[in-house]
N, C-alpha and C positions, 0 to 999 in steps of 0.2 A: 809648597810655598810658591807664589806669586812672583814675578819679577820686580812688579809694584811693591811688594810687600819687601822682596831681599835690597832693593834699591831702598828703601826709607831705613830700613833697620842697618845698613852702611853708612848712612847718612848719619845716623841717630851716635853709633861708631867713632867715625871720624869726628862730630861735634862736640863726643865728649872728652878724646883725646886733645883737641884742642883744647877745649877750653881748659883743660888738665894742665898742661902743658903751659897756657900762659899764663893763667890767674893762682892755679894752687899750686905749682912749683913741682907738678909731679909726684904732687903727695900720696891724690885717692891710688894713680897707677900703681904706687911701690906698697900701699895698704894691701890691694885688691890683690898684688902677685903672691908676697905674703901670707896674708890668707888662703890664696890658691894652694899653696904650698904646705902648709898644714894640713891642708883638707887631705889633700894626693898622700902624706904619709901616715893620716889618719885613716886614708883608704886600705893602704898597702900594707898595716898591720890586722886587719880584719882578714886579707885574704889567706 
């Protein structure tokens, strides 16, 4: 990975927690962990 490339995709990062944070109240973030979280224990009975 490029430094060009890891700089825009921090960009890309930070712009969506923003805008997370102002206009949707934090919504996608508490979806997206949520989800994470499922996945990780959907993981964890597989192993």
């Amino acid at each position: 990975m490029t430094n060009t490339i890891a700089i825009v995709l921090g960009l890309l990062l930070v712009a969506f927690f923003a805008y997370d944070g102002l206009q949707m109240d934090w919504a996608m973030t508490v979806f997206l962990g949520r989800k994470g979280l499922e996945f990780v224990e959907w993981l964890a009975f597989w192993r």
